[in-house]
Each structure stands twice: as C-alpha cells, then as structure tokens.
DSSP file (Angstrom, degrees, kcal/mol; ACC not computed):
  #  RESIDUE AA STRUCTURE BP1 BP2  ACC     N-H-->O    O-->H-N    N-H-->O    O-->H-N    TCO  KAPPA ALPHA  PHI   PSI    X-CA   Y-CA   Z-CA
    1    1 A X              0   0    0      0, 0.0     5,-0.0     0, 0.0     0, 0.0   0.000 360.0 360.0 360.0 151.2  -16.5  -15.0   -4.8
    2    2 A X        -     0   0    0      1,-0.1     4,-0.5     4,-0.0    68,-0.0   0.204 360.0 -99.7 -57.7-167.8  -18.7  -18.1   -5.0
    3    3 A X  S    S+     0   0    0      2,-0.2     3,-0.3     1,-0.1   129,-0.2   0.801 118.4  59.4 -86.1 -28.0  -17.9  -21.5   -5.0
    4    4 A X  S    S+     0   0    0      1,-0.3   129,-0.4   127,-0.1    -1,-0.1   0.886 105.2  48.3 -71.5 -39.5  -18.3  -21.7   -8.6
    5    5 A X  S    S+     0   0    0    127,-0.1    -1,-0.3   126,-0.1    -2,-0.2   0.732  85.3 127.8 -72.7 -23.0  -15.7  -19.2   -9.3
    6    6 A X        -     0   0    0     -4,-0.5   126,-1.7    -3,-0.3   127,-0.5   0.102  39.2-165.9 -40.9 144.7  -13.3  -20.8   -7.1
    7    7 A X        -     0   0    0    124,-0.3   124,-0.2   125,-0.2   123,-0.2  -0.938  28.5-103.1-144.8 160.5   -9.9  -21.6   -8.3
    8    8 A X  S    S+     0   0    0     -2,-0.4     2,-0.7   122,-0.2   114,-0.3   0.836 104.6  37.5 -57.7 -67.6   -6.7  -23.8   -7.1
    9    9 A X        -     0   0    0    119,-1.4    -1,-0.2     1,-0.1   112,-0.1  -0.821  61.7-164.3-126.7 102.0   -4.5  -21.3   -5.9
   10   10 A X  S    S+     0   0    0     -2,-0.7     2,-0.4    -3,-0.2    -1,-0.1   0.476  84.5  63.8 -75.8   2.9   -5.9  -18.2   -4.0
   11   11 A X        -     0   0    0      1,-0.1    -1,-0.1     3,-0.0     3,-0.1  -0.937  61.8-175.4-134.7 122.3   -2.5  -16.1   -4.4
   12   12 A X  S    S-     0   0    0     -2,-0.4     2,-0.2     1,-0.2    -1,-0.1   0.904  72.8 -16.9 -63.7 -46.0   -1.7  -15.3   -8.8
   13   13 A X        -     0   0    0      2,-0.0     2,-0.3     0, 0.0    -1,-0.2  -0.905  54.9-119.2-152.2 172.0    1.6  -13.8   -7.6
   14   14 A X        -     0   0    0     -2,-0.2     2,-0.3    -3,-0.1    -3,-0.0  -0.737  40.4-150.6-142.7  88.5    4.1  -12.4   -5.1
   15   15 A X        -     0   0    0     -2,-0.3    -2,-0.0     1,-0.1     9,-0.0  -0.468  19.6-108.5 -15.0  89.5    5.1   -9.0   -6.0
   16   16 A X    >   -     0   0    0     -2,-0.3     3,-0.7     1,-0.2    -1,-0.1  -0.183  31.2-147.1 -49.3 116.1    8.4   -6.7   -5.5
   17   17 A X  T 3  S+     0   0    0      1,-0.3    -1,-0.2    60,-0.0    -2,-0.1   0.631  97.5  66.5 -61.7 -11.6    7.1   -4.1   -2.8
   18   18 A X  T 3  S+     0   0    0      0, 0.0    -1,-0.3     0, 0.0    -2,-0.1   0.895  73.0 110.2 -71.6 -58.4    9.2   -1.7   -4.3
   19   19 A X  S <  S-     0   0    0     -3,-0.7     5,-0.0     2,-0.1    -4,-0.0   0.063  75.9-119.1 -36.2 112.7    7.0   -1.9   -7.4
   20   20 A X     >  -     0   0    0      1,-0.1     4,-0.9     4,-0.1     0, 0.0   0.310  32.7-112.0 -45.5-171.2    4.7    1.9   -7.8
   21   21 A X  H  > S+     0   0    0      2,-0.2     4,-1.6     3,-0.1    -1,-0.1   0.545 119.4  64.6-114.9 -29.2    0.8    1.1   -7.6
   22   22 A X  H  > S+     0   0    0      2,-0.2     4,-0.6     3,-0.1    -3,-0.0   0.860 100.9  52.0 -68.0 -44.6    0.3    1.9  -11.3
   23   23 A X  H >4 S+     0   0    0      2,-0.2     3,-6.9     3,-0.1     4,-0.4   0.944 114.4  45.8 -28.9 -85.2    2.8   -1.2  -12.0
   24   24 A X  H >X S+     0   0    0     -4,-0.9     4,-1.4     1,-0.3     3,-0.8   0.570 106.4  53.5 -26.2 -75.8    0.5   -3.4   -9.8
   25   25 A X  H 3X S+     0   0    0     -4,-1.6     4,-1.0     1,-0.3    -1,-0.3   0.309 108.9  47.9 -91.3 -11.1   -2.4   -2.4  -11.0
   26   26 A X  H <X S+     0   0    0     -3,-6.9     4,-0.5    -4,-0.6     3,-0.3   0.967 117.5  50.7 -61.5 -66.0   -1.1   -3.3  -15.0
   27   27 A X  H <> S+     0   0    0     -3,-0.8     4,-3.5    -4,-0.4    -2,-0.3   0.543 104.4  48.2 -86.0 -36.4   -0.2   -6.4  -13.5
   28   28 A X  H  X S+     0   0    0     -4,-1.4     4,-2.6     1,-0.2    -1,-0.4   0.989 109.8  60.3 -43.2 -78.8   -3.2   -7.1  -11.8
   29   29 A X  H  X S+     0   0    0     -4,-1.0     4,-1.6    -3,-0.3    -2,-0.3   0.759 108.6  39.0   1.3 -80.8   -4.8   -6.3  -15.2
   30   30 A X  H  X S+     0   0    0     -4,-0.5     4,-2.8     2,-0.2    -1,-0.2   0.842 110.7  54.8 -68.6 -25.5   -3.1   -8.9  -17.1
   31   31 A X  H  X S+     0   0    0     -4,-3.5     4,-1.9     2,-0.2    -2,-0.2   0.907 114.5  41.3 -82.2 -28.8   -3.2  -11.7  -14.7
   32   32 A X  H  X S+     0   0    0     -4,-2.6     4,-2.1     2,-0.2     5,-0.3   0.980 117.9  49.1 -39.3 -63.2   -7.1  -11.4  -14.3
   33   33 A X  H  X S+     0   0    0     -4,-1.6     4,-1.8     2,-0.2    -2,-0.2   0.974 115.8  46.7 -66.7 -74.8   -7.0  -10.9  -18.3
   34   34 A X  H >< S+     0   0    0     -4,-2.8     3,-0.6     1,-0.3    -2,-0.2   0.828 116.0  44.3 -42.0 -89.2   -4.6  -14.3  -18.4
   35   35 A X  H 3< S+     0   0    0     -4,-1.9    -1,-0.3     1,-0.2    -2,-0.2   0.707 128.0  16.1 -43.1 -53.8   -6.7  -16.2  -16.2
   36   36 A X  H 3< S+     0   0    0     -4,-2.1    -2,-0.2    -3,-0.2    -1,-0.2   0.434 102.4  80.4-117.7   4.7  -10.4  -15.5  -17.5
   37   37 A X    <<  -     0   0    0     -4,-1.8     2,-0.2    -3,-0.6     0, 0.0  -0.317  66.1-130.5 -91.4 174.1  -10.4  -14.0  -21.1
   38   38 A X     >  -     0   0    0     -2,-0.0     4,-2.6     0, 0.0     5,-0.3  -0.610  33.4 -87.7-106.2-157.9   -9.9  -15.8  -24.2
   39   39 A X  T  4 S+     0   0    0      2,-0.3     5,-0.2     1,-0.2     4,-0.2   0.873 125.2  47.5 -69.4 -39.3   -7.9  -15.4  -26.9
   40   40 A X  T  > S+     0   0    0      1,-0.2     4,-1.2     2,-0.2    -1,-0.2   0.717 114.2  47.5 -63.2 -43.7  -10.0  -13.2  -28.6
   41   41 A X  H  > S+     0   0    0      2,-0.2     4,-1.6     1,-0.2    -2,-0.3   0.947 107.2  54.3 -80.4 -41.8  -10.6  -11.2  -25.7
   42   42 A X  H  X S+     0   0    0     -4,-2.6     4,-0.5     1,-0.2    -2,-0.2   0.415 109.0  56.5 -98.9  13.2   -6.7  -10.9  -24.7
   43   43 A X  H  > S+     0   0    0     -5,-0.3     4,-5.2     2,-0.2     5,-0.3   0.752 105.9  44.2 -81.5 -60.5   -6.2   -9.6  -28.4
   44   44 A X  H  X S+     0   0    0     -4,-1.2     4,-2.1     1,-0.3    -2,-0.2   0.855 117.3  49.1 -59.9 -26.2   -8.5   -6.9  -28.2
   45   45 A X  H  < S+     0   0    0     -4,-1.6    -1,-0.3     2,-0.2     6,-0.2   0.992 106.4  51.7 -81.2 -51.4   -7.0   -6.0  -24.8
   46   46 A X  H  < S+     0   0    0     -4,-0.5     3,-0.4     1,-0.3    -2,-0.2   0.860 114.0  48.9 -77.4 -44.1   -3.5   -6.2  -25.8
   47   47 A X  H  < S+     0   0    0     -4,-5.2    -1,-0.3     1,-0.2     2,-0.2   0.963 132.0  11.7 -29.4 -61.6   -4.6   -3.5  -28.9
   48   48 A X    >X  -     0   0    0     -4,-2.1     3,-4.9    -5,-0.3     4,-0.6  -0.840  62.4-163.8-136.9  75.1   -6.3   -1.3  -26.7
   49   49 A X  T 34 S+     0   0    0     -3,-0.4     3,-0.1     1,-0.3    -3,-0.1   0.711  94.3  62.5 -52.9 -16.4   -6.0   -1.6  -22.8
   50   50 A X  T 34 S+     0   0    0      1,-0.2    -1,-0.3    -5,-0.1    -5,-0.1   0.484  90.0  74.1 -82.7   3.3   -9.4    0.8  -22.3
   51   51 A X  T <4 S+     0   0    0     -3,-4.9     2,-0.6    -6,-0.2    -2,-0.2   0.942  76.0 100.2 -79.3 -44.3  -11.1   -2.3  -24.2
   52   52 A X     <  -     0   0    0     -4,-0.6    -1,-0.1    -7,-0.2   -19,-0.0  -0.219  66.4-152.9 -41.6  97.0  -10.8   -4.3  -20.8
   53   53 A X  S    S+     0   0    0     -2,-0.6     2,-0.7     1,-0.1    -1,-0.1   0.649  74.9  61.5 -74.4 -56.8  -13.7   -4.3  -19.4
   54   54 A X  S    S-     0   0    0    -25,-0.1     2,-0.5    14,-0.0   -21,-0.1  -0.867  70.1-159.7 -86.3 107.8  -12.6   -4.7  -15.3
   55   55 A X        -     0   0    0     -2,-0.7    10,-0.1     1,-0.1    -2,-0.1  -0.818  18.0-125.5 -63.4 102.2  -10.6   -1.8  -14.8
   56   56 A X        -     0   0    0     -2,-0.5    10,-0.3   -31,-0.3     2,-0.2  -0.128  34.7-161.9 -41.6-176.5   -8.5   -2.6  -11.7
   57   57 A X        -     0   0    0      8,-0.9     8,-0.4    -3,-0.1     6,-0.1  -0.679  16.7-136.7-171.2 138.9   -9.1    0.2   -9.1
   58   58 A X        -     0   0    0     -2,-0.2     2,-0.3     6,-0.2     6,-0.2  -0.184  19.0-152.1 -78.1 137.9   -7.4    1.2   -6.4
   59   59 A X    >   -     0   0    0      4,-2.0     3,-2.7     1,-0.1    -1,-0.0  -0.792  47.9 -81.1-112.0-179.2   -9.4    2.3   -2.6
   60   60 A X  T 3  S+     0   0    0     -2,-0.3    -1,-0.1     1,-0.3    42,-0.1   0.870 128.9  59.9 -15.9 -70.1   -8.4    4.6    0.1
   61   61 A X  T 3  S-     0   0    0      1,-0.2    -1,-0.3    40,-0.2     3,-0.1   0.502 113.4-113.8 -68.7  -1.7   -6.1    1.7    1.3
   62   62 A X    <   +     0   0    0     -3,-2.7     2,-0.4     1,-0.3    -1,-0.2   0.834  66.6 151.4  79.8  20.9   -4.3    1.5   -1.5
   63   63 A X        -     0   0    0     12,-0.1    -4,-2.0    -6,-0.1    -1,-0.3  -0.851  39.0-137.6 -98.8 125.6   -5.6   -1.6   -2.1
   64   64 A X  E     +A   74   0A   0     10,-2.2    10,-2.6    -2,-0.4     2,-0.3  -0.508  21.8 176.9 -83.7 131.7   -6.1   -3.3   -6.1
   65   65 A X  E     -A   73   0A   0     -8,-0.4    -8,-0.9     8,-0.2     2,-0.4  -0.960   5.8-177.6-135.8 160.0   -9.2   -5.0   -6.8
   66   66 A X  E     -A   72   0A   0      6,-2.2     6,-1.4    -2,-0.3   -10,-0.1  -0.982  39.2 -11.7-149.3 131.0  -10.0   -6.5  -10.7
   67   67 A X  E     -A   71   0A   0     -2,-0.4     4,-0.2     4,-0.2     2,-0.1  -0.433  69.6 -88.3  93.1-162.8  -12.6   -8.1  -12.2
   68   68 A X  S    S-     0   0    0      2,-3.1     3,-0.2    -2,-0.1    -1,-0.1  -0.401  78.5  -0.4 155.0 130.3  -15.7   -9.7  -11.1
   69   69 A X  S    S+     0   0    0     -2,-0.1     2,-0.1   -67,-0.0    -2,-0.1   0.979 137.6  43.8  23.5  82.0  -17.0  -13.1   -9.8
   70   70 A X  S    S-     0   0    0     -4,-0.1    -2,-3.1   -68,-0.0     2,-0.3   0.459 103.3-169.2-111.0 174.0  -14.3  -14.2  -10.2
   71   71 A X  E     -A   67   0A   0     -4,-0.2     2,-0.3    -3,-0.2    -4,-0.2  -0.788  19.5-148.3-130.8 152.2  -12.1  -11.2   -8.6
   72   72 A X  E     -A   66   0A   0     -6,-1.4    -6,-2.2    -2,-0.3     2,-0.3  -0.977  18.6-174.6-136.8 123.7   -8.6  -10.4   -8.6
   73   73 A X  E     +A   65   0A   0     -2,-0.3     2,-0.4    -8,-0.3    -8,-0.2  -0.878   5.0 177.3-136.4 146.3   -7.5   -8.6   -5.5
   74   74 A X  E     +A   64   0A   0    -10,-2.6   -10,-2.2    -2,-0.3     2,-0.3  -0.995  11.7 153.3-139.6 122.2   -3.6   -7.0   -4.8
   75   75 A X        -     0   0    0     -2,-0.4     2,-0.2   -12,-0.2   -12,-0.1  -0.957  49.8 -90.8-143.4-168.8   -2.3   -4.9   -1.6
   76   76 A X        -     0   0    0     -2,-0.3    22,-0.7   -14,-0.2     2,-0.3  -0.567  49.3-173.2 -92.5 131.0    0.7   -4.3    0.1
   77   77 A X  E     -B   97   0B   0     -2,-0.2    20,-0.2    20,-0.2     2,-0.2  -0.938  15.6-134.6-139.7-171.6    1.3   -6.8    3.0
   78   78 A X  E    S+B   96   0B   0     18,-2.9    18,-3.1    -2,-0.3    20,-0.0  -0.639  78.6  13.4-112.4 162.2    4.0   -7.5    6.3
   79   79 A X  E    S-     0   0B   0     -2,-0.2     2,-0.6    16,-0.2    17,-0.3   0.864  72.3-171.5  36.8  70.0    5.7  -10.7    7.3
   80   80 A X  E     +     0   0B   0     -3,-0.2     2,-0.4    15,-0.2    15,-0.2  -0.847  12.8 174.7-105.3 143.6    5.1  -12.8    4.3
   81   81 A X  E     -B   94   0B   0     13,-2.3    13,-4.2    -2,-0.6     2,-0.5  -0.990  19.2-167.6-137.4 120.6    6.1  -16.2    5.0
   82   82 A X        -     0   0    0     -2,-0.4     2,-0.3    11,-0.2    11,-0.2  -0.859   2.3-175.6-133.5 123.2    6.1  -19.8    3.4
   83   83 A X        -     0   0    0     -2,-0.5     9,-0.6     2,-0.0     2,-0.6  -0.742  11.3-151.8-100.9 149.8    6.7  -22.8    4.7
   84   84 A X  B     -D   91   0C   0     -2,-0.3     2,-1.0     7,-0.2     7,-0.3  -0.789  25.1-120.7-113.9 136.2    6.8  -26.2    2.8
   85   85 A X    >>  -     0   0    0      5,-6.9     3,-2.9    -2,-0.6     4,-1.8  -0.403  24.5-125.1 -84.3 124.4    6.0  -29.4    4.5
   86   86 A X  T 34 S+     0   0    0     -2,-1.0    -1,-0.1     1,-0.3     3,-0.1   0.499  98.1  30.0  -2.3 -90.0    8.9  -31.6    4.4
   87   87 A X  T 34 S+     0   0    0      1,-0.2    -1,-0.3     2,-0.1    -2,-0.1   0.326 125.0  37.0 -85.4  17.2    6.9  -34.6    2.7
   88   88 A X  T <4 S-     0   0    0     -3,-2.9    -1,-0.2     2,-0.2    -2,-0.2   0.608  83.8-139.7-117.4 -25.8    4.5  -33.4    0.9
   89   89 A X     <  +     0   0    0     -4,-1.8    -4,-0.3     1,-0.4    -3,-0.1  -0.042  54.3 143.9 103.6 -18.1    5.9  -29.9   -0.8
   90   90 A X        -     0   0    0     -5,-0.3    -5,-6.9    -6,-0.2    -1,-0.4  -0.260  41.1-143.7 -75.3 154.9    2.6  -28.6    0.0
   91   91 A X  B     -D   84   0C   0     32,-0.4    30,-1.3    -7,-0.3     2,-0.3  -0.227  16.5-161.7 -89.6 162.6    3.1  -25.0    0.9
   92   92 A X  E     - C   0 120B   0     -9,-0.6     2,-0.2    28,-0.2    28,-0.2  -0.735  12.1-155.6-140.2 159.6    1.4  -22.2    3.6
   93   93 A X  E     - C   0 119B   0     26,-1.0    26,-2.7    -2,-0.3     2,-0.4  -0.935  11.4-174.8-164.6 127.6    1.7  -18.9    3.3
   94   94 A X  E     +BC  81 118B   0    -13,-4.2   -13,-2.3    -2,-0.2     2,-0.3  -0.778  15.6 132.2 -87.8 138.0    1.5  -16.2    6.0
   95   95 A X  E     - C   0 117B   0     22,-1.4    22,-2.2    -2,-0.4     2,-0.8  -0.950  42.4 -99.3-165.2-168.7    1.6  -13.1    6.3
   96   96 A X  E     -BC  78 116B   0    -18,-3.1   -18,-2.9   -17,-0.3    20,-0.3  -0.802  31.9-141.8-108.1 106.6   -0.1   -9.7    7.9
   97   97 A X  E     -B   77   0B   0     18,-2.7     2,-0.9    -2,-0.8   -20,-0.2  -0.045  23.7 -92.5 -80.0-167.1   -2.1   -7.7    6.2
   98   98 A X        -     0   0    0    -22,-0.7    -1,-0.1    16,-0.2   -22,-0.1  -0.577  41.8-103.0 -78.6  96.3   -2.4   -4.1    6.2
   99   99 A X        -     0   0    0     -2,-0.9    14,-0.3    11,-0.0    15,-0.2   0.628  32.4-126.9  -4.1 135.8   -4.7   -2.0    8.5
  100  100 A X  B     -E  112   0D   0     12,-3.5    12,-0.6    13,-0.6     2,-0.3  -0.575  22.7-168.8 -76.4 162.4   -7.8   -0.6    7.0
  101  101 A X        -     0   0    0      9,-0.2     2,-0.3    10,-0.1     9,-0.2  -0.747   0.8-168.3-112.9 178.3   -8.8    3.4    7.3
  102  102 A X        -     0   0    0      7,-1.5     7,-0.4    -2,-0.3     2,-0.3  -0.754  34.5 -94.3-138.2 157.4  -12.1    4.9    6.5
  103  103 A X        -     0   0    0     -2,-0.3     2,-0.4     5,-0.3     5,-0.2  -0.683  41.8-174.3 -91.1 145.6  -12.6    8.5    6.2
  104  104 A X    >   -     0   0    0     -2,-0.3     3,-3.2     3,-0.3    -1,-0.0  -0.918  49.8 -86.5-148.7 166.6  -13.7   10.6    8.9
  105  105 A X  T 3  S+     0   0    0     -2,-0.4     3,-0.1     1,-0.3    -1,-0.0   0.806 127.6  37.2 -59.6 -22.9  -14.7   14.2    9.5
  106  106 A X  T 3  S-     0   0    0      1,-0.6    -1,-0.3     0, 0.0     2,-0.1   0.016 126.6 -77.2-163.2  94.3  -10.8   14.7   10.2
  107  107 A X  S <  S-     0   0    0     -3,-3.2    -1,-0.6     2,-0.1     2,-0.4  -0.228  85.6 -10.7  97.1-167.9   -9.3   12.8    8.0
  108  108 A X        -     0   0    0     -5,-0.2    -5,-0.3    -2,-0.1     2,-0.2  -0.436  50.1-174.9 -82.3 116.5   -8.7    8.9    8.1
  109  109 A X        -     0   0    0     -2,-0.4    -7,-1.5    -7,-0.4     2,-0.1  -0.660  32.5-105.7-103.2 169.5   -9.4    6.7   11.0
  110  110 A X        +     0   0    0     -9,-0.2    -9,-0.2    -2,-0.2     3,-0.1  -0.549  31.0 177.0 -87.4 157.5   -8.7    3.1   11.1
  111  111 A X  S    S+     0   0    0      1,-0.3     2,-0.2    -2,-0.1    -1,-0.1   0.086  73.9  25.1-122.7  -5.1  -11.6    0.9   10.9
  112  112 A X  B    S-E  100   0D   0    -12,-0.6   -12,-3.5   -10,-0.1    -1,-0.3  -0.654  74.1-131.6-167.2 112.9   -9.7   -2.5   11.0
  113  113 A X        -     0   0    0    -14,-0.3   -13,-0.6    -2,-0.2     2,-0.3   0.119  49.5 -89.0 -51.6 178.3   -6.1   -3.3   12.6
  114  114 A X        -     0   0    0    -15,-0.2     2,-0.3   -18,-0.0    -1,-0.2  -0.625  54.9-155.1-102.1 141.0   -3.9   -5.3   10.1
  115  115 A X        -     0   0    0     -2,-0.3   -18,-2.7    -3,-0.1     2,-0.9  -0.988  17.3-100.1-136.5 156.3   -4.5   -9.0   10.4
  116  116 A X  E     -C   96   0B   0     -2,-0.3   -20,-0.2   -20,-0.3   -37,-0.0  -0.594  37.4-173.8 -36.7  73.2   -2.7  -12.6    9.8
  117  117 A X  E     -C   95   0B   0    -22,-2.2   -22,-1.4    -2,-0.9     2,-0.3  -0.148   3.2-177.9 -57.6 132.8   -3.9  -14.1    6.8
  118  118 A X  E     -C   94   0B   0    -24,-0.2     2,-0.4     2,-0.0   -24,-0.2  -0.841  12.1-175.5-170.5 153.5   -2.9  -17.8    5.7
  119  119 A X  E     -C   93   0B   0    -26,-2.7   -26,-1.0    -2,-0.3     2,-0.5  -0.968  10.1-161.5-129.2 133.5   -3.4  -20.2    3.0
  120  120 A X  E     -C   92   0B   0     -2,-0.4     2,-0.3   -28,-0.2   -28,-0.2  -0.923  25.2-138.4-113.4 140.9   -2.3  -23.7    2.7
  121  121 A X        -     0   0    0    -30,-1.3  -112,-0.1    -2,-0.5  -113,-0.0  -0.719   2.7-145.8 -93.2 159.7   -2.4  -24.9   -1.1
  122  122 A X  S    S+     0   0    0     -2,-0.3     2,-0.2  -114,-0.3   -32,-0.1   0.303  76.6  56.9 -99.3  15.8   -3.6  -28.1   -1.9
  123  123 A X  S    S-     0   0    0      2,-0.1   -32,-0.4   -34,-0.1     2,-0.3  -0.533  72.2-130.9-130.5-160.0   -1.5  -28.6   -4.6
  124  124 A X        +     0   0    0     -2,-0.2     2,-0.3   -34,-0.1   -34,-0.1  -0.869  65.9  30.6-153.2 120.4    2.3  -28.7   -5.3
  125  125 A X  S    S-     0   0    0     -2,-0.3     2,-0.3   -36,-0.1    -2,-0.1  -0.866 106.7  -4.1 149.9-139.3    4.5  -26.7   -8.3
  126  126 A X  S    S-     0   0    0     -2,-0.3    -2,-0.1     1,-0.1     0, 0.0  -0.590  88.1 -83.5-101.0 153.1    3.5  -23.6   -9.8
  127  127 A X        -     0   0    0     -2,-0.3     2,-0.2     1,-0.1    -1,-0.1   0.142  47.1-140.6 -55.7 140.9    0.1  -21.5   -8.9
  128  128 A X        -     0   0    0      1,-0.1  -119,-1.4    -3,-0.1    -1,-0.1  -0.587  18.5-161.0 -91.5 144.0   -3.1  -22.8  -11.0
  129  129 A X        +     0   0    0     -2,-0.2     2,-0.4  -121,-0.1  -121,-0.1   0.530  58.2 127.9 -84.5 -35.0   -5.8  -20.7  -12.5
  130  130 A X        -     0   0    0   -123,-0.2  -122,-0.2     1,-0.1    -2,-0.1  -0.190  62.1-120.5 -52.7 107.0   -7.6  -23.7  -12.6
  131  131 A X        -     0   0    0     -2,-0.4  -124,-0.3  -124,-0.2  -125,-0.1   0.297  11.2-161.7 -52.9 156.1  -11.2  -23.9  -11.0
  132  132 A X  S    S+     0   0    0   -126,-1.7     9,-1.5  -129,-0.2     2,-0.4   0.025  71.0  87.9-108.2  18.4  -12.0  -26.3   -8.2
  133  133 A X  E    S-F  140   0E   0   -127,-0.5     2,-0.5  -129,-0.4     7,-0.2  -0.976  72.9-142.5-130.6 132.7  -15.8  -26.1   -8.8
  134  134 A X  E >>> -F  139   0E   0      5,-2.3     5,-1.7    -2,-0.4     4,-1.0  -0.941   9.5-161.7 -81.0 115.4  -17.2  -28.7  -11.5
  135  135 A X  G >45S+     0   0    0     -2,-0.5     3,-0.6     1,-0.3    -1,-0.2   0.921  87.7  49.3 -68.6 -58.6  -19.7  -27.0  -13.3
  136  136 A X  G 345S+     0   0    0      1,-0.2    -1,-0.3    -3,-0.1    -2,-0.0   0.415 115.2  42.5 -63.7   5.4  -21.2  -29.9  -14.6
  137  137 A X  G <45S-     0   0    0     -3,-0.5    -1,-0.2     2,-0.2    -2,-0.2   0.479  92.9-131.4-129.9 -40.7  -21.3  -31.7  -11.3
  138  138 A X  T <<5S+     0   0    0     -4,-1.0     2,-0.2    -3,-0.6    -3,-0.2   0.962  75.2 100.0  45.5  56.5  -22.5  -28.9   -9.3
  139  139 A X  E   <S-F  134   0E   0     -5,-1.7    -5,-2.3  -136,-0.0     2,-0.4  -0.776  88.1 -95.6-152.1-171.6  -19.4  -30.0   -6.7
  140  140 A X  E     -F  133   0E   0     -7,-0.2    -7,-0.3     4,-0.2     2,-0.1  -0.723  60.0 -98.1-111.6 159.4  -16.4  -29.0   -5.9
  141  141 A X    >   -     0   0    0     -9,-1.5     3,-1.9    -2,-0.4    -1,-0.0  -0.641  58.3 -64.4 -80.2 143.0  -13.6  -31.7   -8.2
  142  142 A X  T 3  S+     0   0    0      1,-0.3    -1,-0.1    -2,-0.1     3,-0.0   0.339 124.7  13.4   8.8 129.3  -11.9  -34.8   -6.7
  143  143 A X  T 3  S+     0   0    0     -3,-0.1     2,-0.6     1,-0.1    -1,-0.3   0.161 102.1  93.2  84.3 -32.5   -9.7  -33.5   -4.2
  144  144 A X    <   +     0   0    0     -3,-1.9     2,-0.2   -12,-0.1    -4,-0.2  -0.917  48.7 177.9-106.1 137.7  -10.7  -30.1   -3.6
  145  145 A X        -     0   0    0     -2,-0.6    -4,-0.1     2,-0.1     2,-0.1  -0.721  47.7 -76.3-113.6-179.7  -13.4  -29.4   -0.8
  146  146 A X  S >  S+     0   0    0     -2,-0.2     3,-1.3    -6,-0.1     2,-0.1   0.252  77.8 127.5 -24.2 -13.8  -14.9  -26.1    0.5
  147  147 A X  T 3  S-     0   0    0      1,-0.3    -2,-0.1     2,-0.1     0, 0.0  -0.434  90.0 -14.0 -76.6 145.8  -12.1  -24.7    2.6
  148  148 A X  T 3         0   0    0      1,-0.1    -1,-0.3    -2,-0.1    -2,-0.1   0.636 360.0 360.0  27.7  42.0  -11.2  -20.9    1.6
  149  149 A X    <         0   0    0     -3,-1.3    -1,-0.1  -143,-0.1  -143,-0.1   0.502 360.0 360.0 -67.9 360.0  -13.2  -21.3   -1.5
C-alpha cells in the first residue's frame, strides 16, 4: 500500500491458530469492513455479506488477503514474539513467516523459504486503524515518519 493509505498499527489482530481458514477469512472480512467502511456501508454488509465488495481470498499458501489500497492481509505464522521496552511500553513483534510454494509441473515447489518479519509500533495501548498519512498536508502526521509505511 502507499503512504497515503498507511495506518498506525501494521498488525489488526493476533489470531488462535487453531481457528479453520473460513473463520479467518470472516474475520478478515469484518476487520477491513471495521476499519474502512462507514456506517452505511457496514449495514448493508452486515444484511448481506455478498454486498462487500473486497471478498477476502485465499492463495496457494493459504494465505488471506482483503481489500484494496488499503489491504488487509492474514496467514499462518511461527515464533511470534513480543517484547515491550521497559520504559516506554512500546512493543515489537517477531515472528517467522511461512514459506512460499508456487506450482510446478509436479506439484508445488517452494519459491521463498519462510522469513523473520518484525514491527516495532510507535504507539502504546491497543492497535489503531488510524492513518499516519495527512491528507491535507501531503505528509506523514506529527510523529509518524516513513518506516514500514
């Protein structure tokens, strides 16, 4: 996503891995719907869930994606970890994501080993929907700069 679409806290939730892919992929659903809709819009979805316009959808990897600019993306990952620093509460969070495949004449080879992901937030309490790009400004707001935008 651009910068414009950029938003406080680059993880919506943290999932039970136990949870089917058809869960996720409601869940995905609402918190994209919860984040960018309005009211009017998260009526009409709540009627009729084929009124939602970004259909999550699943790939190969079994990986959720939603939406678009901005995007809401979900998979399965290893070794999630967060630490908070002592006097500031702000948080990281680690962890490994999954290997990639592609398909190949027989059957799926990997195309990308799993890798180590991490996000420090710049905030403290619970994760914001709120954008870090000033529209009007055509910057990013007090406080927030370019890093993982």
């Amino acid at each position: 996503m651009g910068n414009s679409a950029a938003v406080v806290d680059k993880v919506a939730a943290i999932l039970s891995p136990r949870l089917s892919s058809e869960r996720v992929t409601g869940i995905v659903e609402l918190l994209y719907a919860q984040a960018t809709y309005t009211l009017d819009e998260l009526a009409a979805y709540a009627k009729r869930a084929t009124r939602h316009p970004y259909r999550a959808q699943r790939d190969l990897n079994g990986r959720i994606d939603c939406g678009h600019n901005p995007w809401m993306h979900a998979e399965h990952v290893d070794q999630l970890k967060i630490t908070r620093h002592p006097n500031t509460g702000i948080e990281t969070i680690t962890w490994t994501s999954q290997p990639l495949y592609k398909r190949g004449d027989d059957g799926p080879e990997l195309a990308r080993a799993g890798r180590v992901r991490t996000f420090t937030r710049f905030i403290t309490g619970p994760p914001s929907h709120d954008l870090r790009w000033d529209r009007e400004r055509g910057a990013f707001r007090r406080g927030f700069d370019d890093r993982d935008a």
